[in-house]
C-alpha positions as CSV (number, residue, x, y, z in Angstrom):
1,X,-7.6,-2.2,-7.4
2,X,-5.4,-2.3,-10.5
3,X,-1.9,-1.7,-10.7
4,X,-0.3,-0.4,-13.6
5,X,3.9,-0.8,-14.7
6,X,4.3,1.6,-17.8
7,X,7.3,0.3,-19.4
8,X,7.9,2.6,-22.9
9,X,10.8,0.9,-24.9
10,X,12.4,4.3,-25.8
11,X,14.4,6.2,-23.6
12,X,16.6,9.1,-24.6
13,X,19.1,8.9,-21.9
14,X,19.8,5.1,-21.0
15,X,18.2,2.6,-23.6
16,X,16.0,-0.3,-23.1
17,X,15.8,1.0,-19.8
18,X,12.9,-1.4,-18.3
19,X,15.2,-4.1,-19.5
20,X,18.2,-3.1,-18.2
21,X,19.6,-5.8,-15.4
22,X,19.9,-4.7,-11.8
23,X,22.1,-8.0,-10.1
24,X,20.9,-10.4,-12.6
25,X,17.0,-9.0,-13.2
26,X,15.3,-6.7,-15.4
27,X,13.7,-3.6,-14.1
28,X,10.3,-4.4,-15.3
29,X,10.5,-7.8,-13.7
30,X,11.5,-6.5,-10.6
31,X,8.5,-4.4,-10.4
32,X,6.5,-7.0,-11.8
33,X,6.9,-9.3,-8.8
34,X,7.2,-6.9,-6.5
35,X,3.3,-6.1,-7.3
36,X,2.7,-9.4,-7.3
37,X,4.5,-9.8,-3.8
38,X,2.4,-7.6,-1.7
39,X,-0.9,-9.4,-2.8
40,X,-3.2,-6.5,-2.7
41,X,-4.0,-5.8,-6.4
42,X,-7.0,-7.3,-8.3
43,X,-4.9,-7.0,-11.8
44,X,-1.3,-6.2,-12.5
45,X,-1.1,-4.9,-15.9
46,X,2.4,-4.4,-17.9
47,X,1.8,-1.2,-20.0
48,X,3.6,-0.7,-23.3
49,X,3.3,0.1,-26.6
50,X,6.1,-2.2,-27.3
51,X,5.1,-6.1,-27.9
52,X,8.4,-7.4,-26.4
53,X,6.7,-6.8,-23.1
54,X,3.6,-8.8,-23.7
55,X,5.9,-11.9,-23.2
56,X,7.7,-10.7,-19.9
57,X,4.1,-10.2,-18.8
58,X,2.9,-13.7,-19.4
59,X,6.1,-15.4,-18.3
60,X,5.6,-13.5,-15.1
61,X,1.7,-14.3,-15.2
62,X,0.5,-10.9,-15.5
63,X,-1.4,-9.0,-17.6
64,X,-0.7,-6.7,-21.0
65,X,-1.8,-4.1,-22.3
66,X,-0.7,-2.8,-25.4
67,X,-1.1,1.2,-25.9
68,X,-1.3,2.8,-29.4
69,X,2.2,3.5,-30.7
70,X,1.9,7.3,-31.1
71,X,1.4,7.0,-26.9
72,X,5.1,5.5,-26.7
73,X,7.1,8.2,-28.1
74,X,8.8,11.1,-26.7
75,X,6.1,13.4,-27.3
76,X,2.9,11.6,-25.6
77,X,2.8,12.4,-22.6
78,X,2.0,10.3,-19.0
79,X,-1.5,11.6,-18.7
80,X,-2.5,10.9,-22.2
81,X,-1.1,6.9,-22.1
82,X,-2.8,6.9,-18.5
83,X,-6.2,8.0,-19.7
84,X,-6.0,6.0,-22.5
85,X,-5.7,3.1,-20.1
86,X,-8.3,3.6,-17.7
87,X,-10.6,4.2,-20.3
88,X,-10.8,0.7,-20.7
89,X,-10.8,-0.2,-17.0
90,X,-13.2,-0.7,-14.3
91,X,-11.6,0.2,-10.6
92,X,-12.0,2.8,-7.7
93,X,-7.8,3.5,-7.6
94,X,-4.9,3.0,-10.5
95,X,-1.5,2.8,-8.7
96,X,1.2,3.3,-11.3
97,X,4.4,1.7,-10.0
98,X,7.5,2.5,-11.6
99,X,9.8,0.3,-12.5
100,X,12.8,2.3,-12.8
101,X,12.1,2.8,-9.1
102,X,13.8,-0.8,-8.1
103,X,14.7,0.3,-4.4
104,X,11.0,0.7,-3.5
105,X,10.5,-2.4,-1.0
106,X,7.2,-4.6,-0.9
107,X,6.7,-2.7,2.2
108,X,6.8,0.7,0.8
109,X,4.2,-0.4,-1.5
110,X,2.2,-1.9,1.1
111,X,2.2,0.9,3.0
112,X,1.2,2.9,-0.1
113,X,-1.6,1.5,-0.9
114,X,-2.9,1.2,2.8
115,X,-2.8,4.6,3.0
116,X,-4.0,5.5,-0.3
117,X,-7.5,3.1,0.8
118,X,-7.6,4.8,4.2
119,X,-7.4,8.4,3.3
120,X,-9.6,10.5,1.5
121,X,-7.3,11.7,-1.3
122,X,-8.3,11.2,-5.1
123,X,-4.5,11.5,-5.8
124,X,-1.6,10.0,-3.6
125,X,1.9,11.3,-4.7
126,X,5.0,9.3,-3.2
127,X,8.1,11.8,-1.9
128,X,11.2,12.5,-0.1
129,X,11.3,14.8,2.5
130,X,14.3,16.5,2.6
131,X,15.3,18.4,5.1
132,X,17.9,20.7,4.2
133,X,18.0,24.4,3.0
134,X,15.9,24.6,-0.4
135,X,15.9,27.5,-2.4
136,X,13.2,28.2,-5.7
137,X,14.6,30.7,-8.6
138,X,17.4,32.2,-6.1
139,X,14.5,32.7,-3.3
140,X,14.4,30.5,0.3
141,X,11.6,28.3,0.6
142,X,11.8,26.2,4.3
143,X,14.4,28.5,5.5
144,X,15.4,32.6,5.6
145,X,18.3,34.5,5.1
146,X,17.9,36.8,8.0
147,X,19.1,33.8,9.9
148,X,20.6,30.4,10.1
149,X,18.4,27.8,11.4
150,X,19.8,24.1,12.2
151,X,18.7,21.5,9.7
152,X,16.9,19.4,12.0
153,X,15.0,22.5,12.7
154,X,13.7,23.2,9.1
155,X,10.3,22.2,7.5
156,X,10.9,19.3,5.3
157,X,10.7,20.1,1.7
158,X,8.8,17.4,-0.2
159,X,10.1,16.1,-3.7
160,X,7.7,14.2,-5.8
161,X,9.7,11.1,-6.4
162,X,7.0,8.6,-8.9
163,X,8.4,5.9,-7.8
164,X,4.5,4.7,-7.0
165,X,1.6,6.9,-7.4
166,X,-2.7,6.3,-7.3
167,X,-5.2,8.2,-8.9
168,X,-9.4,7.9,-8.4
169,X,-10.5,6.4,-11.6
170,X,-13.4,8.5,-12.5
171,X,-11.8,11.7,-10.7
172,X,-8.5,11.6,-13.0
173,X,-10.7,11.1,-16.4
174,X,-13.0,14.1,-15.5
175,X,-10.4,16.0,-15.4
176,X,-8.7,14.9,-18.3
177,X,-11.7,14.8,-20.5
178,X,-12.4,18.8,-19.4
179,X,-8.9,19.6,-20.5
180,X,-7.8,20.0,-16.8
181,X,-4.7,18.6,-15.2
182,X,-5.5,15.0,-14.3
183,X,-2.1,14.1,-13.0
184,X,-3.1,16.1,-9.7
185,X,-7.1,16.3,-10.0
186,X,-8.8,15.8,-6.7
187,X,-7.4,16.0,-3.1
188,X,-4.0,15.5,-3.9
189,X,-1.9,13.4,-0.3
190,X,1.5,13.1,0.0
191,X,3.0,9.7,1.2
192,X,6.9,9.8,2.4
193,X,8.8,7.0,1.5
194,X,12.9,7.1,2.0
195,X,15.3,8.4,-0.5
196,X,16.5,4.8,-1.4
197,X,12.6,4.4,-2.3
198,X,13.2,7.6,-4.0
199,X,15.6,6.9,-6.2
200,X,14.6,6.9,-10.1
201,X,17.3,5.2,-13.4
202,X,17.3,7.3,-16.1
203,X,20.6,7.4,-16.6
204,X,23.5,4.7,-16.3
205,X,24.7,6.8,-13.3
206,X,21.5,6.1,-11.3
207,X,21.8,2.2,-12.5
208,X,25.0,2.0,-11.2
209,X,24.1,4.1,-7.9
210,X,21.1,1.6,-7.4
211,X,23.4,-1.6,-7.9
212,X,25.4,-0.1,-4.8
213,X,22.6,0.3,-2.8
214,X,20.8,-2.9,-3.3
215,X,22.5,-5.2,-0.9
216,X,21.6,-2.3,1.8
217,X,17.5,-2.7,0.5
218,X,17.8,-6.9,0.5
219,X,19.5,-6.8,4.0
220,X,16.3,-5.2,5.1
């Protein structure tokens, strides 16, 4: 099992944003040990196109991986730097773990990749259910207007969060090599994780939001 932290140096809305500090330690080194915490991965790659990262990765005692440049810009896009990666790599499952998703625990992980390895999915997408009234292009989708329905009652709606994710090796690259969508190729699963776990930086907003939160994560 590999696990995979793509850390692209260029962000349009909040720069440097794998190095930006949350209480005193960069986003990519958070996610870097919190990999490295759970114990289950064979390798723990840093992906970048950016060299500045091959040194976090060594201080931390994991592993780099260099993409081509073109693959770090706004215009490449996450299948095309993923496929690019596996090509080179030997493993049944590729969990991606974000690290501008610093509030997903150890145990979130954990429990990630235990299901991912029990299950029968080729993809594994981590969400937030939330359970409130959800509407798609002005039209209900988990509730109806004919009446009103107590949210504790309602079907969950389930928002794709990235925060970690796992895709079948040689499942994902068919797919991408037939010009097919890799990013959900297979039996997709859905694993819920809670809305701190949930929570993505990519803006200062949501860096501030997360420092708030932290202490409620740590006390854990």
């Amino acid at each position: 099992m590999i696990a995979m932290i793509p850390a692209r140096m260029g962000s349009q809305r909040l720069a440097r944003k794998n190095l930006r500090e949350l209480d005193g330690v960069p986003l990519i080194v958070r996610a870097i040990r919190k990999c490295k915490a759970v114990g289950v991965f064979d390798e723990i790659w840093v992906n970048s196109e950016h060299s500045d990262f091959a040194s976090i990765a060594k201080a931390e005692g994991v592993l780099f991986h260099q993409r081509p440049e073109q693959l770090g810009d706004n215009n490449a896009t996450s299948e095309q730097y993923v496929a690019e990666f596996l090509r080179g790599r030997t493993c049944e499952f590729l969990f991606q773990v974000h690290s501008i998703a610093p509030l997903l625990t150890e145990n979130d992980l954990k429990r990630f990749v235990t299901a991912t390895l029990s299950g029968e999915h080729d993809c594994m997408l981590s969400v937030e259910e939330v359970q409130i009234e959800c509407a798609l292009a002005g039209s209900p989708v988990n509730f109806a207007f004919s009446a009103k329905t107590n949210s504790q009652e309602l079907e969950p709606v389930q928002r794709v969060s990235w925060s970690v994710t796992a895709w079948r090796r040689d499942v994902y690259l068919d797919a991408f090599d037939s010009g097919k969508c890799a990013t959900y190729s297979g039996k997709v699963g859905f694993f819920t994780v809670g809305r701190l776990a949930s929570l993505v930086i990519k803006t200062e907003a949501d860096l501030k939001e997360a420092e708030a939160l932290l202490p409620l994560v740590e006390g854990e």
